[in-house]
PQR file of N, CA, C, O and H, with PARSE charges and radii, in Angstrom:
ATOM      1  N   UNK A   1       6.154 -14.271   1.830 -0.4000 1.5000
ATOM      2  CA  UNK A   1       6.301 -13.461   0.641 -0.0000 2.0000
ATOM      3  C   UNK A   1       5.874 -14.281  -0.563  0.5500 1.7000
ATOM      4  O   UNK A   1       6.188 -15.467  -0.662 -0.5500 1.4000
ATOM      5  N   UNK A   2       5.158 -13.643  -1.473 -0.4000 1.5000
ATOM      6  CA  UNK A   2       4.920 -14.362  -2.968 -0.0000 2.0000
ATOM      7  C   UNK A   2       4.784 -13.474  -3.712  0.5500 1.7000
ATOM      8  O   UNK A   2       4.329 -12.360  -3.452 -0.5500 1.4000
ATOM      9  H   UNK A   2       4.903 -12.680  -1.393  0.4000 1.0000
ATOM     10  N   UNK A   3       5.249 -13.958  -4.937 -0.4000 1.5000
ATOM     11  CA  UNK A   3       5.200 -13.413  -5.882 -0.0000 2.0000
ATOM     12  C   UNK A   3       5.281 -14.212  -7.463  0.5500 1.7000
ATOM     13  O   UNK A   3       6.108 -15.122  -7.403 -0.5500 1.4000
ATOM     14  H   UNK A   3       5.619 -14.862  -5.149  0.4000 1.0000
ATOM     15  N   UNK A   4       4.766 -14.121  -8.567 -0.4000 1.5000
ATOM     16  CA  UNK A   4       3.987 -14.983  -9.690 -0.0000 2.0000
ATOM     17  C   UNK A   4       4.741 -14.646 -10.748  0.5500 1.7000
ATOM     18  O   UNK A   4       4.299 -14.827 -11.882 -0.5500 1.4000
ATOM     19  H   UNK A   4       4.094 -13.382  -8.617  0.4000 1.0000
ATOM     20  N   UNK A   5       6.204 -14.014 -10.500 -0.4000 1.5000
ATOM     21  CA  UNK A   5       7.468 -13.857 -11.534 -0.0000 2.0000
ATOM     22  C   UNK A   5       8.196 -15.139 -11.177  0.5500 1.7000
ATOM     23  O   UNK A   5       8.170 -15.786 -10.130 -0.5500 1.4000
ATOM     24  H   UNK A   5       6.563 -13.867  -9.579  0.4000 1.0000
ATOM     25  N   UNK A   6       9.003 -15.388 -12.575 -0.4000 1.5000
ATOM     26  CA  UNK A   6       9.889 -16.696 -12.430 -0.0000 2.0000
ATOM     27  C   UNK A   6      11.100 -16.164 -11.422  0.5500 1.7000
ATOM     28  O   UNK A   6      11.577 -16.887 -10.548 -0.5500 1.4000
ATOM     29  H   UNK A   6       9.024 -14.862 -13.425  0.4000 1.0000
ATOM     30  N   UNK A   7      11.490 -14.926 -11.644 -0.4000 1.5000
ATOM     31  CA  UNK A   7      12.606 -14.077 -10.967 -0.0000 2.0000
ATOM     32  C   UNK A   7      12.105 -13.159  -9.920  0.5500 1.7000
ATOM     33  O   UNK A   7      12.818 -12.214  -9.582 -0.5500 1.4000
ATOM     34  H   UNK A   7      11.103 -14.338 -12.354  0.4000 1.0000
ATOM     35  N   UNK A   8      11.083 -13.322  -9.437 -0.4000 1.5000
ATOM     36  CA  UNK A   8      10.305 -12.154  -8.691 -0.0000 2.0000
ATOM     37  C   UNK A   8      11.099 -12.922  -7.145  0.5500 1.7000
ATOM     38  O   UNK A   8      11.465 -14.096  -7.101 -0.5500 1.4000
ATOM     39  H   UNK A   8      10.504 -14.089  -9.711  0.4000 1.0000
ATOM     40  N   UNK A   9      11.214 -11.996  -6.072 -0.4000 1.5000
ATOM     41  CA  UNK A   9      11.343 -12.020  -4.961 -0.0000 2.0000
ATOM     42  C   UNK A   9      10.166 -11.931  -3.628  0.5500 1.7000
ATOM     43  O   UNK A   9      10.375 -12.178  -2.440 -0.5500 1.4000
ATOM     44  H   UNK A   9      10.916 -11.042  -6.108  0.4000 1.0000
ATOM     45  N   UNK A  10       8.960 -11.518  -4.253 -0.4000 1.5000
ATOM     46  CA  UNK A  10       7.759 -11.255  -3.218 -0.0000 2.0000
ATOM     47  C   UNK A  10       7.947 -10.034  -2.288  0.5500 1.7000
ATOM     48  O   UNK A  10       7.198 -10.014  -1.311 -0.5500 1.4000
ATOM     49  H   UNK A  10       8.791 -11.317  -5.218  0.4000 1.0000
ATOM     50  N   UNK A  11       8.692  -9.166  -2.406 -0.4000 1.5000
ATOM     51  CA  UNK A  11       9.237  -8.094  -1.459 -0.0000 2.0000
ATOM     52  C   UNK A  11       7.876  -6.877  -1.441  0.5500 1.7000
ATOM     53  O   UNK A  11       7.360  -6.235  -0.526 -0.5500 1.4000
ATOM     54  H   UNK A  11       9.301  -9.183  -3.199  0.4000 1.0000
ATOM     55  N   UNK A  12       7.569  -6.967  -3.280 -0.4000 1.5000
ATOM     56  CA  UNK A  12       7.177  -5.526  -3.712 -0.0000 2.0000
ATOM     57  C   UNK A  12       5.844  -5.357  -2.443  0.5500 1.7000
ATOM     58  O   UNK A  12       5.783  -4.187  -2.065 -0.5500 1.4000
ATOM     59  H   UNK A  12       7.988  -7.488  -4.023  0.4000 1.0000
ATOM     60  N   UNK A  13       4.754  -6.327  -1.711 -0.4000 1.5000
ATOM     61  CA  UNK A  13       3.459  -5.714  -0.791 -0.0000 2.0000
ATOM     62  C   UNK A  13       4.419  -5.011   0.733  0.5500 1.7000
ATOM     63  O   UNK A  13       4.122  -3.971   1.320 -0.5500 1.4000
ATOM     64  H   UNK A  13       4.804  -7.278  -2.017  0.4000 1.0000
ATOM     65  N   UNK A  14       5.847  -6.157   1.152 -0.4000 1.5000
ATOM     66  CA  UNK A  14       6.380  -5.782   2.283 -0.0000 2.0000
ATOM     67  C   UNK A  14       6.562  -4.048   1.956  0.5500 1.7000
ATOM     68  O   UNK A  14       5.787  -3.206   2.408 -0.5500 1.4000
ATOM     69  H   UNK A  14       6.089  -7.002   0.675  0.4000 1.0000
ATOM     70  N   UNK A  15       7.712  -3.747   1.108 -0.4000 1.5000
ATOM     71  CA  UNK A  15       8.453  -2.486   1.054 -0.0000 2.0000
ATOM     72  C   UNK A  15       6.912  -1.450   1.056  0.5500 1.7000
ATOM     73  O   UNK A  15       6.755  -0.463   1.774 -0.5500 1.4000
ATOM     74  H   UNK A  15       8.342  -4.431   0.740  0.4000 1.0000
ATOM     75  N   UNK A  16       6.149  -1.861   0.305 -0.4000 1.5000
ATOM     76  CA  UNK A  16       4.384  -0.803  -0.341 -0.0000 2.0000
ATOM     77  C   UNK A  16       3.818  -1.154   1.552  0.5500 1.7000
ATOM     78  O   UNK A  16       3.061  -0.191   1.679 -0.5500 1.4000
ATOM     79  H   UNK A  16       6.277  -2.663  -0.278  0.4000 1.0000
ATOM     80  N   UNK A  17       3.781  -1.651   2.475 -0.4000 1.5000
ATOM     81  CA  UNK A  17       3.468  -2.113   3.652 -0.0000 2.0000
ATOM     82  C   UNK A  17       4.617  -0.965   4.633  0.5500 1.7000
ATOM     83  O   UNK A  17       3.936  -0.082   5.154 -0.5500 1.4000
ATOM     84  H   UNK A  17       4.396  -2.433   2.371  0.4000 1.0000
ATOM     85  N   UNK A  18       5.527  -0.878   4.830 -0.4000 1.5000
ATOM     86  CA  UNK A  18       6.694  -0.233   5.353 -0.0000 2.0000
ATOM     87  C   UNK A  18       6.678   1.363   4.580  0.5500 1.7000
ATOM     88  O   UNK A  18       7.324   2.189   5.226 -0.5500 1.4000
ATOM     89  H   UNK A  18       6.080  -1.595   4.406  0.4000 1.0000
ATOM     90  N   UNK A  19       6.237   1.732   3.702 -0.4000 1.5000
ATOM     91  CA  UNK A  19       6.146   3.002   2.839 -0.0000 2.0000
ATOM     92  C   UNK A  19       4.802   3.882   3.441  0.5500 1.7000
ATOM     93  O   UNK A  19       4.503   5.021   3.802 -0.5500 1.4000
ATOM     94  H   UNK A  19       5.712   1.062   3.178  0.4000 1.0000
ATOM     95  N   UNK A  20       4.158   2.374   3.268 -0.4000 1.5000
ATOM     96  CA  UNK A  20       2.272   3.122   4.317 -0.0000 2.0000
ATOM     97  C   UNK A  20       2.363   3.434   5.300  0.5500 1.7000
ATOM     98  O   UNK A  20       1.999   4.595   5.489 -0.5500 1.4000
ATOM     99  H   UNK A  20       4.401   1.449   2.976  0.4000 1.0000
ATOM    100  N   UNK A  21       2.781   2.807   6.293 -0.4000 1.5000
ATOM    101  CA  UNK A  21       3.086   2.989   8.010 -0.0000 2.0000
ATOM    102  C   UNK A  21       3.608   4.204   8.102  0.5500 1.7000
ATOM    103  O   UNK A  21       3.097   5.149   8.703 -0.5500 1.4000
ATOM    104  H   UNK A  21       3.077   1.864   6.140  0.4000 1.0000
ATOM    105  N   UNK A  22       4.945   4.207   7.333 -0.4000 1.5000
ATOM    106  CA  UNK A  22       5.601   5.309   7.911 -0.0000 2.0000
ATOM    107  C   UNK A  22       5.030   6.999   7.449  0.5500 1.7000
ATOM    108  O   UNK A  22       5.475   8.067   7.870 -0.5500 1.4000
ATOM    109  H   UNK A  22       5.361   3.439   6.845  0.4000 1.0000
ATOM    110  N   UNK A  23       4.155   6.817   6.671 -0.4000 1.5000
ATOM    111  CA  UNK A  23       2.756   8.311   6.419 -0.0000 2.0000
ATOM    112  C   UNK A  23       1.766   7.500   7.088  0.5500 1.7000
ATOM    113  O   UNK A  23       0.792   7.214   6.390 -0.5500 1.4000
ATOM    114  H   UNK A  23       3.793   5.950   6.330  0.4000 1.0000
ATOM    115  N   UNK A  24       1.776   7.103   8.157 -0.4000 1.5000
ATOM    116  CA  UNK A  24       0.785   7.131   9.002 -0.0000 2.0000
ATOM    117  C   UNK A  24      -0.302   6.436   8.103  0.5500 1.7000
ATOM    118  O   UNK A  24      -1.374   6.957   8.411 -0.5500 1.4000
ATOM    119  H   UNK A  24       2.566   7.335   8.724  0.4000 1.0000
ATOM    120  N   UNK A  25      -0.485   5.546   7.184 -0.4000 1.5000
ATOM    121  CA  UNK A  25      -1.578   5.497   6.184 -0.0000 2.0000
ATOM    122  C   UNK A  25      -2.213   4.071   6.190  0.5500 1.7000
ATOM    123  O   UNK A  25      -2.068   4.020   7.411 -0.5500 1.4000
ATOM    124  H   UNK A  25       0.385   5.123   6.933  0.4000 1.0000
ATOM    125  N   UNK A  26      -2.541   3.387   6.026 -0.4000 1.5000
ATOM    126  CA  UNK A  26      -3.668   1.882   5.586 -0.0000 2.0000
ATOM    127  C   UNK A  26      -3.525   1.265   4.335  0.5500 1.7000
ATOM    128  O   UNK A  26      -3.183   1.929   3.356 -0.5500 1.4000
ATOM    129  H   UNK A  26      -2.659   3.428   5.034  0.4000 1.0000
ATOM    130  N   UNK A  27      -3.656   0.569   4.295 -0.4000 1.5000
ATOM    131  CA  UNK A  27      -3.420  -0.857   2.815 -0.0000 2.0000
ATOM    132  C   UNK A  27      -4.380  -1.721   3.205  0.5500 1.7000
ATOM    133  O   UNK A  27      -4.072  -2.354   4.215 -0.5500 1.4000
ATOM    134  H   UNK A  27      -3.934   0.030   5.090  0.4000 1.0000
ATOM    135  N   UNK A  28      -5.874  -2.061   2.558 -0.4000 1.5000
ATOM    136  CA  UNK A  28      -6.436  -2.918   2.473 -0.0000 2.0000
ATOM    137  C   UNK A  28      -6.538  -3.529   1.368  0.5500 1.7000
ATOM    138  O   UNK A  28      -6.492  -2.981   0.267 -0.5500 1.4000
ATOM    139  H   UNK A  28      -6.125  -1.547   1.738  0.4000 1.0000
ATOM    140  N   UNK A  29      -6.743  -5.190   1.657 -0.4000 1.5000
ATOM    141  CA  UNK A  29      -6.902  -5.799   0.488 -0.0000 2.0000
ATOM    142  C   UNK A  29      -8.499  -6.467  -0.056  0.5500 1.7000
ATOM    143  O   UNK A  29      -9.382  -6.538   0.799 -0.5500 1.4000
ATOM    144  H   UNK A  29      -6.780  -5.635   2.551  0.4000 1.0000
ATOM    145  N   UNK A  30      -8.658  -6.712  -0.801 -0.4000 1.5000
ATOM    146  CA  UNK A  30     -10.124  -7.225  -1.595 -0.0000 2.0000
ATOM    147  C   UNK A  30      -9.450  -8.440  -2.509  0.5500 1.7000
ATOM    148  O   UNK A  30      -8.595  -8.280  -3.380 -0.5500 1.4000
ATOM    149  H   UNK A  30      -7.941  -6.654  -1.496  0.4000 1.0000
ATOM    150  N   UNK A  31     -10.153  -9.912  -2.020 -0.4000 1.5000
ATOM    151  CA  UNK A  31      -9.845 -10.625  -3.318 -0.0000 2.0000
ATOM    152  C   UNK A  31     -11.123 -11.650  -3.198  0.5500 1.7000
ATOM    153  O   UNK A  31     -12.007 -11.863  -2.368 -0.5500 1.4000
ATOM    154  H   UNK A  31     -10.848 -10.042  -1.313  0.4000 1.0000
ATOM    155  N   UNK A  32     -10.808 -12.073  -4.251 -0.4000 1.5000
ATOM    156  CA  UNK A  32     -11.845 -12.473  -4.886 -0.0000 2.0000
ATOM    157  C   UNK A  32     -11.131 -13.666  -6.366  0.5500 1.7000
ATOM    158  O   UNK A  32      -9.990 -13.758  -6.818 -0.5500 1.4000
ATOM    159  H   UNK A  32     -10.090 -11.900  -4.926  0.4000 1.0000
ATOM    160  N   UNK A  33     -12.187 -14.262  -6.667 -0.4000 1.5000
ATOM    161  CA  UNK A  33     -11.383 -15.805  -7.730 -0.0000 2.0000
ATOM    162  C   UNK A  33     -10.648 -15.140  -8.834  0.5500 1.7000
ATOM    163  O   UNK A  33     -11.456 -14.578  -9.574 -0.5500 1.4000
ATOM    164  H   UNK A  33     -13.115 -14.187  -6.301  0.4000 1.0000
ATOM    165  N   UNK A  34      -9.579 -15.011  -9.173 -0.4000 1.5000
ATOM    166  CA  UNK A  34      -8.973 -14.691 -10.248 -0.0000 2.0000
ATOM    167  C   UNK A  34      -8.386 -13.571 -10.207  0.5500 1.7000
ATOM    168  O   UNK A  34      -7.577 -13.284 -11.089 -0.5500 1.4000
ATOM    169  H   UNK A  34      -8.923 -15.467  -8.571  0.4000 1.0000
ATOM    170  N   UNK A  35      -8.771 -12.387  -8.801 -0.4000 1.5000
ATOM    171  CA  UNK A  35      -8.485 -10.805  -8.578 -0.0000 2.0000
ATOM    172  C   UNK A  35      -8.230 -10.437  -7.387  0.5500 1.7000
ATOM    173  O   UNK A  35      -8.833 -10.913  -6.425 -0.5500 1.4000
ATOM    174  H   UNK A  35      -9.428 -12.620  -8.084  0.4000 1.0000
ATOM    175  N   UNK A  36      -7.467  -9.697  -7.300 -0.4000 1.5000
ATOM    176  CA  UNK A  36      -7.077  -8.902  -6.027 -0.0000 2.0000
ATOM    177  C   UNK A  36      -6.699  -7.828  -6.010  0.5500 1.7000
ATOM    178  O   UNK A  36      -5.513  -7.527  -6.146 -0.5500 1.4000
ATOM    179  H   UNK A  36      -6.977  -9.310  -8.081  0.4000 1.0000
ATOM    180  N   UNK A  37      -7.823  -6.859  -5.805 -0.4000 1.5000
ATOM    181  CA  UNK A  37      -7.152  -5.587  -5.832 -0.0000 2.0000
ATOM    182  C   UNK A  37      -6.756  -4.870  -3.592  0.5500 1.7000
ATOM    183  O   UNK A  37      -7.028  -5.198  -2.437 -0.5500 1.4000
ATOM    184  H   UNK A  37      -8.786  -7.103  -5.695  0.4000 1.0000
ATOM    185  N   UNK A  38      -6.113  -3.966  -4.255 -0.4000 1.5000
ATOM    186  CA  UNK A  38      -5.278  -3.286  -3.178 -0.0000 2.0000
ATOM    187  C   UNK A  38      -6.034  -1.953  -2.502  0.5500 1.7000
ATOM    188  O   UNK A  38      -7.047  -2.374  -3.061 -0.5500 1.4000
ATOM    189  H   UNK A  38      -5.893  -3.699  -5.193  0.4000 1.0000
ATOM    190  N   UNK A  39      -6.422  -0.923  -1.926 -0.4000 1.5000
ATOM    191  CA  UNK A  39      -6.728   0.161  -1.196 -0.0000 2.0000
ATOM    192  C   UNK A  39      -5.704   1.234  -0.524  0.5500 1.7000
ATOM    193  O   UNK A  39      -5.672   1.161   0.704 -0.5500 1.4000
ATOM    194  H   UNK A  39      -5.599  -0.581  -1.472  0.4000 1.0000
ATOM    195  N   UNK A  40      -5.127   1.907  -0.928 -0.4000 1.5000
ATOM    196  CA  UNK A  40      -4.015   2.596  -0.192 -0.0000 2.0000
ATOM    197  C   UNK A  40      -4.628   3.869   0.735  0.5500 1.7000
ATOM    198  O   UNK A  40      -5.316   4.444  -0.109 -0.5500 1.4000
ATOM    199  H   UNK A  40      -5.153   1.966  -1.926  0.4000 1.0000
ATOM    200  N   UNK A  41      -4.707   4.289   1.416 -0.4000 1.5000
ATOM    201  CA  UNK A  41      -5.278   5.322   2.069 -0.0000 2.0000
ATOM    202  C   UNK A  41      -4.180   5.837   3.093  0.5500 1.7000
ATOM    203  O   UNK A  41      -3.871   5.322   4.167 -0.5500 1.4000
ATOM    204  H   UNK A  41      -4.148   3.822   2.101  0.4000 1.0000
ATOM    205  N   UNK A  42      -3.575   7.179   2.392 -0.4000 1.5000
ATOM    206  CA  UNK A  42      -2.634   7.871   3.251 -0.0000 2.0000
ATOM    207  C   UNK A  42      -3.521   9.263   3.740  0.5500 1.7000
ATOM    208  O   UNK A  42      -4.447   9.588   2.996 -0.5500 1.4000
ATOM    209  H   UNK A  42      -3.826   7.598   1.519  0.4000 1.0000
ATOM    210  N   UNK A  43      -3.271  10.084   4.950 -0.4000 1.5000
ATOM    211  CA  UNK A  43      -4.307  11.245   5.317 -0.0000 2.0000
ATOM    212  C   UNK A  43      -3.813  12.300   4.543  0.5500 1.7000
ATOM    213  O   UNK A  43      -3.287  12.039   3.461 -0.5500 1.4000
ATOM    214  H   UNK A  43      -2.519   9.821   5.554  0.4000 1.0000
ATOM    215  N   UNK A  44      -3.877  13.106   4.817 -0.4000 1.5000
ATOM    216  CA  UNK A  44      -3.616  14.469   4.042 -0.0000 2.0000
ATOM    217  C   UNK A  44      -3.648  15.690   5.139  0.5500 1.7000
ATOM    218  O   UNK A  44      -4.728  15.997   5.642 -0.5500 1.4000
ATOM    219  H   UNK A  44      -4.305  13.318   5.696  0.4000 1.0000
ATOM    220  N   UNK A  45      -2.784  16.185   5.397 -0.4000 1.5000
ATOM    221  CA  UNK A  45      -2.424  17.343   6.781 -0.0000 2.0000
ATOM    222  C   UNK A  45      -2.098  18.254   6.016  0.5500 1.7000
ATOM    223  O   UNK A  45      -1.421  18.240   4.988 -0.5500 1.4000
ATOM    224  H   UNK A  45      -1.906  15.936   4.987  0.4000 1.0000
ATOM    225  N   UNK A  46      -2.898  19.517   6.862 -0.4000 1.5000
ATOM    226  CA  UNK A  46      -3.022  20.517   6.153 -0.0000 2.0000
ATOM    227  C   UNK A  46      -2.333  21.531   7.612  0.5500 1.7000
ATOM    228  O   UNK A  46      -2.470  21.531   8.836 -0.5500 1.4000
ATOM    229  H   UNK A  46      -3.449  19.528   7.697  0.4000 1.0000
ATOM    230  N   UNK A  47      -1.601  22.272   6.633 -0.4000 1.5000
ATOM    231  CA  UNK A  47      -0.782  22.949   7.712 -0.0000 2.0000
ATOM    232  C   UNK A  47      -1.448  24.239   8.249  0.5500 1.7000
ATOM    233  O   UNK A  47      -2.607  24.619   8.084 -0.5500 1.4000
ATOM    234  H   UNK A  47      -1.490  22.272   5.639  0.4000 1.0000
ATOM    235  N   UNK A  48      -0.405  24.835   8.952 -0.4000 1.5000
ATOM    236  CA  UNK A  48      -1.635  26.575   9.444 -0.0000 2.0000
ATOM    237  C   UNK A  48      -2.409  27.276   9.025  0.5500 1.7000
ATOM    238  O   UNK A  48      -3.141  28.017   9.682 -0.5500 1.4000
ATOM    239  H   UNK A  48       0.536  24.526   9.086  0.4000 1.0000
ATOM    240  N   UNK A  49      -2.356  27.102   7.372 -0.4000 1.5000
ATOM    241  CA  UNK A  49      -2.303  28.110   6.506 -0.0000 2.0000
ATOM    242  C   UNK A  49      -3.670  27.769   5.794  0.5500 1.7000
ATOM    243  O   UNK A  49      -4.439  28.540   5.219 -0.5500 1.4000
ATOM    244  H   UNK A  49      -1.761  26.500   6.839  0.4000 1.0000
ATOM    245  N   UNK A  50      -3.766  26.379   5.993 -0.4000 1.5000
ATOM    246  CA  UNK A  50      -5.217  25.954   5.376 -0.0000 2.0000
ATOM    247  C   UNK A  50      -4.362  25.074   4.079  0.5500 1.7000
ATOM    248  O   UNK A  50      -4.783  23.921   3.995 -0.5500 1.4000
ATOM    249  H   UNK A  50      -3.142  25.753   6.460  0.4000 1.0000
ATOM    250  N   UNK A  51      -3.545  25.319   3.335 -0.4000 1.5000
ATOM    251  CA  UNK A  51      -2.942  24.626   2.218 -0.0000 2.0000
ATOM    252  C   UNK A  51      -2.697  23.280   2.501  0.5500 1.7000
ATOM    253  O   UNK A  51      -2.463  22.864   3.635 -0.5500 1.4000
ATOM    254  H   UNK A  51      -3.203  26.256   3.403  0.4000 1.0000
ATOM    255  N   UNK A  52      -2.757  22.408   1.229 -0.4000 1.5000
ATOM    256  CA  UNK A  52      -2.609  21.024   1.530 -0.0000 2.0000
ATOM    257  C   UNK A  52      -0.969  21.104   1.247  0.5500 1.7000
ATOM    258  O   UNK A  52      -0.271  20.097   1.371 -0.5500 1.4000
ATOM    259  H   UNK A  52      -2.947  22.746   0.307  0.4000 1.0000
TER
END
């Protein structure tokens, strides 16, 4: 776990990691010198009716 608060715990990627899984969904990461961004990709099920 890490995290770049004096008081931070490093929890916040686990719990955002455990939130994705359970909608079936993906978290990729991209980094790069100075940046890191995140990718969230949850699906989208559309029921009988055609409605999202």
């Amino acid at each position: 776990m890490v995290t770049n608060k004096s008081d931070g715990n490093g929890l916040g990627l686990s719990i955002s990691q455990t939130l994705i899984d359970q909608h079936q969904g993906t978290i990729e990461v991209d980094s790069w010198p100075g940046q890191t961004a995140f990718s969230i990709f949850i699906p989208v099920i559309q029921d009988n009716e055609g409605s999202k």
